[in-house]
C-alpha positions in Angstrom: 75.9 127.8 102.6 76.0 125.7 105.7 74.1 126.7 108.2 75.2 126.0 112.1 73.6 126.9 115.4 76.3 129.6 116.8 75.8 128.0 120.6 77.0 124.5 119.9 79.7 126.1 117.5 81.2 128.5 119.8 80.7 124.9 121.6 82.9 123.5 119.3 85.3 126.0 118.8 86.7 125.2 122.2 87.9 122.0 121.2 90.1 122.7 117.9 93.3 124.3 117.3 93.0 128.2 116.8 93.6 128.1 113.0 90.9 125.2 112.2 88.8 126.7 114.2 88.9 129.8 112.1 88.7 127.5 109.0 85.6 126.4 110.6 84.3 129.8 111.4 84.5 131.5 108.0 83.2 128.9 106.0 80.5 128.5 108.5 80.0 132.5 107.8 78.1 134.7 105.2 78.9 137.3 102.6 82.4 138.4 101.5 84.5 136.1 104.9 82.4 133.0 103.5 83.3 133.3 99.9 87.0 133.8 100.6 87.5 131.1 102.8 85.6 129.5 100.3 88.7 130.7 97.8 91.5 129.8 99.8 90.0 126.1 100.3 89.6 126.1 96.9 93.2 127.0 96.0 94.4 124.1 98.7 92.9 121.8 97.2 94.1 122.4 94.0 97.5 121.9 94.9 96.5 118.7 96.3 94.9 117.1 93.4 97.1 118.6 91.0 100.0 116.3 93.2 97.6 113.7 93.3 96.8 113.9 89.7 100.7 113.8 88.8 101.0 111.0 91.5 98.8 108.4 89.8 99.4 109.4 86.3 100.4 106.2 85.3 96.8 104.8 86.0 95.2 107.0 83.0 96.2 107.8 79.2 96.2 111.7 79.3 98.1 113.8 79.9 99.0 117.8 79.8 95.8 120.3 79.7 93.4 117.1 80.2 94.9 116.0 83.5 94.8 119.2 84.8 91.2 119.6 83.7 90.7 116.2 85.9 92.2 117.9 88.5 90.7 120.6 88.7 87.1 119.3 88.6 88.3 117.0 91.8 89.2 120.1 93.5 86.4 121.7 92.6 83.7 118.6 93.8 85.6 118.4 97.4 85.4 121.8 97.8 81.7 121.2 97.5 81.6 118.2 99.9 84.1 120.1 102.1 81.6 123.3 102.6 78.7 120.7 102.5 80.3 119.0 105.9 82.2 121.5 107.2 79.4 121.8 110.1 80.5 118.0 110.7 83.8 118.6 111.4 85.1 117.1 115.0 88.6 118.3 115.2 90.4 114.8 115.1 92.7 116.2 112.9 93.9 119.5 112.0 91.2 121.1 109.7 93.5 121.6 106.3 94.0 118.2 107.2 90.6 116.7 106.8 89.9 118.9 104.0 92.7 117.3 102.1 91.4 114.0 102.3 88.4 115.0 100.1 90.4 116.3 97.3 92.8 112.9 97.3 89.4 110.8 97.2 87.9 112.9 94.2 90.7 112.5 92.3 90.8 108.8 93.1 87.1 108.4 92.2 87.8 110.1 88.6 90.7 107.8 88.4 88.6 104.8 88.7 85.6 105.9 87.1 88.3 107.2 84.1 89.8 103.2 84.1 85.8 101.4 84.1 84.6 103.4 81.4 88.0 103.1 79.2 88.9 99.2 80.0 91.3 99.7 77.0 93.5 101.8 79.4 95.8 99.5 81.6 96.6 100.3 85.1 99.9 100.2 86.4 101.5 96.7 86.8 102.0 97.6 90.7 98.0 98.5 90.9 97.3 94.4 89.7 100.1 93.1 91.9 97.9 93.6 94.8 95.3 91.6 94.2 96.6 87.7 93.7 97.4 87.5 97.5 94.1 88.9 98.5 92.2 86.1 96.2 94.2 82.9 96.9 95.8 82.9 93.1 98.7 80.5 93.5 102.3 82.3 92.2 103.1 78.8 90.1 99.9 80.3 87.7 101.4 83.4 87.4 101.2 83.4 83.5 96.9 83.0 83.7 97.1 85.9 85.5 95.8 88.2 82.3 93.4 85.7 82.2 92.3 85.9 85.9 92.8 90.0 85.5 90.5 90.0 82.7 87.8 87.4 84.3 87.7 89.8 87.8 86.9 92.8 86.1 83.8 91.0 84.6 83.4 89.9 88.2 83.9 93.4 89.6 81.6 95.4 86.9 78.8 92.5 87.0 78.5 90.7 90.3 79.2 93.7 93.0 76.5 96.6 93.7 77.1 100.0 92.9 78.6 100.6 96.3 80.8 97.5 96.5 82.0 98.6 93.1 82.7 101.9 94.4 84.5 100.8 97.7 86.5 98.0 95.7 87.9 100.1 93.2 88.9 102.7 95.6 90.8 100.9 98.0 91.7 97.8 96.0 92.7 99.5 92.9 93.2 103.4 93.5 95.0 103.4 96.8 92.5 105.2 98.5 93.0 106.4 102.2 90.0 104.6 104.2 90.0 108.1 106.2 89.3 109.8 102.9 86.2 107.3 101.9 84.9 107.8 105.7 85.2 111.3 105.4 83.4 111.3 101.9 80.8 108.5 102.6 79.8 110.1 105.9 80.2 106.4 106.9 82.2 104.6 109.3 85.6 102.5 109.0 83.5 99.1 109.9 80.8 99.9 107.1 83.7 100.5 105.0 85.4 96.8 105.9 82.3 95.1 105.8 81.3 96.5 102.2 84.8 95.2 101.0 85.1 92.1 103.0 81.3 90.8 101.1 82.6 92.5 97.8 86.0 90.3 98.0 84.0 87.2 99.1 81.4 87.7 96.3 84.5 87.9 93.5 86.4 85.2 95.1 83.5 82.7 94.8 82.8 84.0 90.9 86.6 83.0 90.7 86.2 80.1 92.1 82.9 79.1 90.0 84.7 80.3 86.6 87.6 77.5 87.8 90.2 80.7 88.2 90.6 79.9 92.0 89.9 76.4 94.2 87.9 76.2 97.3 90.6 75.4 99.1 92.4 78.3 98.6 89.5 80.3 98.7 89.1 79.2 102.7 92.9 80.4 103.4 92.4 83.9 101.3 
């Protein structure tokens, strides 16, 4: 249970809309109000990642009671984060709103982890055809690009940190809303840039050692 001062969130209270601010409230409560605001989050964001899930289907090889399984466990883990933070919640966007975000961003997470662990599994043709721009890969070697796919996942699963890893494959491969990853992280939308900006220099120049990319285009990317 999340425990808040009730000065600074009567404080607070002021400054949202009437029905985040009884989001806010309840789940900020104790006993029976807590548990079934708890409940109703709960069944919100299982629509969401249920939509989600269907949305980016395409990414994974399951299907029927094992994606809603996935699912399911995302909705249940943001409902966690969401009761976790809920005391950090400034009212820049409508409550149901914010909570969303967590659901899309767990079932993005289990996407990725789901495609790392199962590198047999291949992602969606439109998921790879975002990345030649953002490395420099010249369309005339369009057919080494299962080549270049294969040598940037090494890159991506050897050369980046944990947390470069974990931005990278959000944004870069899942799709991920940067609100969601700031909203989940606890960070800030210039952490988040910077993380990606050193992971995308730090593949480029693996590409560029492995012979996949030139220097020169390297400097444009």
């Amino acid at each position: 249970m999340v425990s808040v001062d009730p000065e600074p969130r009567g404080a607070a209270d002021r400054a949202l809309d009437p029905e985040s601010a009884a989001w806010v409230r309840e789940l900020t409560a104790s006993g029976p109000v807590h548990d079934e605001a708890v409940l109703r989050v709960h069944a919100l964001l299982v629509r969401v990642a249920r939509a989600e899930v269907r949305r980016r289907r395409g990414q994974l090889a399951i299907a029927g009671p094992e994606l809603d399984d996935l699912a399911q466990q995302a909705a249940d883990d943001a409902v966690v984060s969401v009761v976790a933070k809920v005391g950090r919640f400034r009212g820049e966007s409508r409550f149901t709103t914010w909570a969303c975000k967590f659901a899309i961003f767990e079932v993005s997470n289990k996407v990725g982890r789901h495609f790392w662990q199962r590198p047999a599994v291949a992602m969606d043709a439109e998921d790879w055809d975002r990345l030649p721009d953002r490395f420099g890969l010249d369309p005339a070697r369009a057919a080494e690009w299962g080549e270049v796919v294969a040598a940037l996942r090494r890159a991506v699963a050897e050369e980046l940190t944990d947390h470069q890893r974990r931005i990278f494959a959000a944004i870069v491969l899942n799709g991920v809303a940067l609100d969601a990853l700031v909203a989940e992280l606890d960070s800030s939308r210039n952490a988040i840039y910077k993380t990606l900006f050193d992971a995308r220099r730090t593949l480029r120049a693996t590409l560029v050692a492995h012979g996949y990319l030139d220097k020169d285009a390297t400097r444009q990317a």
